[in-house]
C-alpha positions in Angstrom: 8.3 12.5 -39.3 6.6 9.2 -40.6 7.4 6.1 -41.2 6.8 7.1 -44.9 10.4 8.8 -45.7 11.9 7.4 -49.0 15.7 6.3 -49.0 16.8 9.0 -51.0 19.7 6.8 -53.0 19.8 4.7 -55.8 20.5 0.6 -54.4 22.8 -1.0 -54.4 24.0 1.6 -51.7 26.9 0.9 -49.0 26.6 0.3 -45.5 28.1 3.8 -45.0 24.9 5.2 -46.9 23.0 3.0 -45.0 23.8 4.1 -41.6 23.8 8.1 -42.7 20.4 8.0 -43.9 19.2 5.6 -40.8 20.8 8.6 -38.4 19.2 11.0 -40.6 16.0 9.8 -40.3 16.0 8.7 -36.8 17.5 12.3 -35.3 15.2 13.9 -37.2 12.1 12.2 -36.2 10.9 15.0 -33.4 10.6 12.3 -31.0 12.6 9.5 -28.9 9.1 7.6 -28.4 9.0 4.4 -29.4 6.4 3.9 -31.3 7.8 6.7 -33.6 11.1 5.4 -33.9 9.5 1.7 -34.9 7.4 3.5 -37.7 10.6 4.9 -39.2 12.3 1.6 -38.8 9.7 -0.2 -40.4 9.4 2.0 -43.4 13.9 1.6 -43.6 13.3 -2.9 -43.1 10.4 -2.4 -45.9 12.6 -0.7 -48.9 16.4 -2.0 -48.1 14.8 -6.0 -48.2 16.4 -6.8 -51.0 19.6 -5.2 -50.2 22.7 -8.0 -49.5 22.9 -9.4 -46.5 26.8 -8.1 -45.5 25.9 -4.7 -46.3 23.3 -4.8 -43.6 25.4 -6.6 -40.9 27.7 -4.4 -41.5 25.9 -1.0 -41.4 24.2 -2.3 -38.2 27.5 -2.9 -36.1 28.2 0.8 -37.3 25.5 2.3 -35.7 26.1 0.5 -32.7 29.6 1.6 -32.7 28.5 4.9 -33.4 25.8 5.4 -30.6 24.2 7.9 -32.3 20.8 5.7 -32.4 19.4 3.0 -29.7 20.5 -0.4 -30.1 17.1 -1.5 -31.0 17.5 0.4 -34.3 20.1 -1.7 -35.6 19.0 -5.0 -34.0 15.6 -4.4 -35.5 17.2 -4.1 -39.3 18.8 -7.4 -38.3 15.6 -9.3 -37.4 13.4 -8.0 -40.2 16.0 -8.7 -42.9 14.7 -12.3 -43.8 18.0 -13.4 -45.3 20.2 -11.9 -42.6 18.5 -13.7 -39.9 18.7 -17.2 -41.8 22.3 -17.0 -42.3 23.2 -15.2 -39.2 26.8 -16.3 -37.6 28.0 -17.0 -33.7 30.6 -14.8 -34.7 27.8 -12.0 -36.1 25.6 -12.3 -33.1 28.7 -11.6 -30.6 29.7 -8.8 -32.3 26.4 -7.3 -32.4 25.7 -7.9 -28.3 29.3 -5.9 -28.0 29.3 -3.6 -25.2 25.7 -4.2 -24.2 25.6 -2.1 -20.6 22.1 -1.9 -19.7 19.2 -4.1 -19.2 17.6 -2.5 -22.1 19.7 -3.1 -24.5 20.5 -6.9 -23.3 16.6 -7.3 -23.9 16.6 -5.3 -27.0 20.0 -7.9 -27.9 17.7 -11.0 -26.8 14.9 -10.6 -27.7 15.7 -9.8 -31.7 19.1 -11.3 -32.1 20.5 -14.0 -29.8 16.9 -15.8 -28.9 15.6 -15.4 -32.5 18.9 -16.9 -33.7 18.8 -19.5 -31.3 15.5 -20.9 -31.7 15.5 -21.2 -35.5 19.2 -23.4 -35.0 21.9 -21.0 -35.8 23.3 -20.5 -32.1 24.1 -23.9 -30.5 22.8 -24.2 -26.9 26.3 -24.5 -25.5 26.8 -20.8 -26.6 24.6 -19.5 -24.4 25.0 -22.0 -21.5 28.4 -19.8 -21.8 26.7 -16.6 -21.2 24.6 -17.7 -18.3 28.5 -18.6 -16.7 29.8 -15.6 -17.7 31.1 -12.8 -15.3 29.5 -10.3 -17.2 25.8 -9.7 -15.5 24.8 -8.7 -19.0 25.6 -12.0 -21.1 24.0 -13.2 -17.9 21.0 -12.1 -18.2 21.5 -12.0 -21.9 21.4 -16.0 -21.4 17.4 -16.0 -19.6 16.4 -13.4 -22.1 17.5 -15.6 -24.9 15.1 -18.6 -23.4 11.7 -16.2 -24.7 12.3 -17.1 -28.3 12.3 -20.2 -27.5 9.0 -20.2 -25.9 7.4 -18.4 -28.5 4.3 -19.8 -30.8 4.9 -22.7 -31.9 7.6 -22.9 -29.5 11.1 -23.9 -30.7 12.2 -27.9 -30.1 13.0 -29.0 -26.6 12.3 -25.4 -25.8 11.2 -27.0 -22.0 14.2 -28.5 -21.4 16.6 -26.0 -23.2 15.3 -23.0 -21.4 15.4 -24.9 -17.5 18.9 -26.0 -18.4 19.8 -21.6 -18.5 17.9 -21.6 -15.5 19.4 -24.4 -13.6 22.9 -22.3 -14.4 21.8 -19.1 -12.9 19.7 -20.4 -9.7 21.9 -18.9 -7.5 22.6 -15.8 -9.3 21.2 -13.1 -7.0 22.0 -10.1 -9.3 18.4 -8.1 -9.5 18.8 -7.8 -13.2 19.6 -11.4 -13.6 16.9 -12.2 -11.4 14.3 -10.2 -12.9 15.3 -12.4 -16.2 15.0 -15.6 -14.6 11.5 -14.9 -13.3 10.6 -13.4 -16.8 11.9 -16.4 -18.2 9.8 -19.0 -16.3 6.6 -17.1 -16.5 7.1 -17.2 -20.4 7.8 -20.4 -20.3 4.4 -21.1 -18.1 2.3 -19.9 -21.1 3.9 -22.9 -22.8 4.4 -25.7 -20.7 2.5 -24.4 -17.2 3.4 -28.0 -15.9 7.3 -27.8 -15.8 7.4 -24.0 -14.7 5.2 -25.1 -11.2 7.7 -28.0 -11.3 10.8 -26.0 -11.9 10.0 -23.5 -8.6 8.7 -26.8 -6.6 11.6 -28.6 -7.5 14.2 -25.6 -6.2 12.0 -23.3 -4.0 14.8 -23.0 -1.3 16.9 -22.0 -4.0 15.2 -19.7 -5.7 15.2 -16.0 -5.0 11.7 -14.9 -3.3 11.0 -12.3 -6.5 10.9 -15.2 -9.0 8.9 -17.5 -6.5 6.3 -14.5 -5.8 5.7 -13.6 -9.7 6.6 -16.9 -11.3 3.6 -18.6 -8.9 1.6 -15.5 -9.0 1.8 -15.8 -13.1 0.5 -19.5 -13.1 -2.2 -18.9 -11.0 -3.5 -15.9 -12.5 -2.3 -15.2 -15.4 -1.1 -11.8 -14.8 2.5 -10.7 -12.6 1.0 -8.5 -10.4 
């Protein structure tokens, strides 16, 4: 199955609509591969654009509840539904990293969602300085994962000193997938501002875990982690 399915329903349609014919056309795609999946999504973000935004918020948090589809289905809708992401809420954005219980997902949740939201002003920084305190290893690492939007081009405001602040928070964390984050983190941010990153693992080498010293350095000298 292509990305070339039609939404077999007359608009407006409800969220419950929505989410039957996103499971329809997901299971029956003949494939779990990404790529595939992304086609499919695509062709759903192209024809419900001009749908209202609740409807879509609200047949997203279905399918996550649901579990019928990967995360990145429903967080995909989000991002690609222009007047979604410009009003998004706190309030939407917790709900929609609910139950997040792989690294996966947390990426999938950071990546689209929380860092997007973030960087374009509707997630205050003290939010996610909350995450990177959190018990949960997942808002954790939700927190670093966050700090890529940020560093994207052009790069958000104060995206330098926003994104070492999360980093400052989690220096000691020695969880592997919080670690992986941080060092993900920093090298992103050495595309940016190459400066502060050497800095950064100067300034706290003893304190760093030897991972995100190895790639972080290995990343500014030669552009590449391994």
């Amino acid at each position: 199955m292509s990305g070339s399915s039609s939404l077999s329903m007359p608009l407006p349609i409800t969220s419950k609509d929505l989410v039957a014919q996103v499971e329809k056309e997901i299971l029956s795609a003949g494939s779990w591969r990404t790529p595939v999946l992304r086609a499919i999504r695509k062709s759903i973000s192209r024809r419900i654009i001009s749908l209202d935004r609740q409807l879509i918020i609200e047949a997203a948090l279905a399918l996550i509840s649901r579990n019928q589809v990967h995360r990145f289905i429903p967080y995909e809708l989000v991002q690609n539904h222009p007047a979604l992401m410009a009003s998004i809420t706190w309030s939407e954005v917790e709900r929609l990293g609910k139950g997040m219980a792989s690294w996966d997902e947390v990426d999938c949740f950071g990546c689209f969602i929380s860092g997007p939201a973030w960087a374009a002003g509707r997630i205050a920084d003290v939010k996610i300085k909350a995450w990177a305190r959190s018990p949960d290893r997942w808002r954790r690492r939700a927190a670093l994962v966050s700090t890529l939007a940020l560093n994207g081009r052009p790069p958000a405001q104060n995206s330098t000193e926003r994104t070492l602040e999360i980093c400052r928070l989690l220096i000691a964390d020695r969880d592997d997938l919080v670690v992986k984050a941080m060092s993900w983190a920093l090298r992103r941010l050495g595309t940016n501002d190459p400066a502060a990153a050497r800095y950064f693992i100067d300034q706290y080498q003893a304190d760093l875990a030897s991972r995100v010293m190895r790639e972080v350095s290995r990343k500014l000298a030669t552009g590449r982690k391994n």
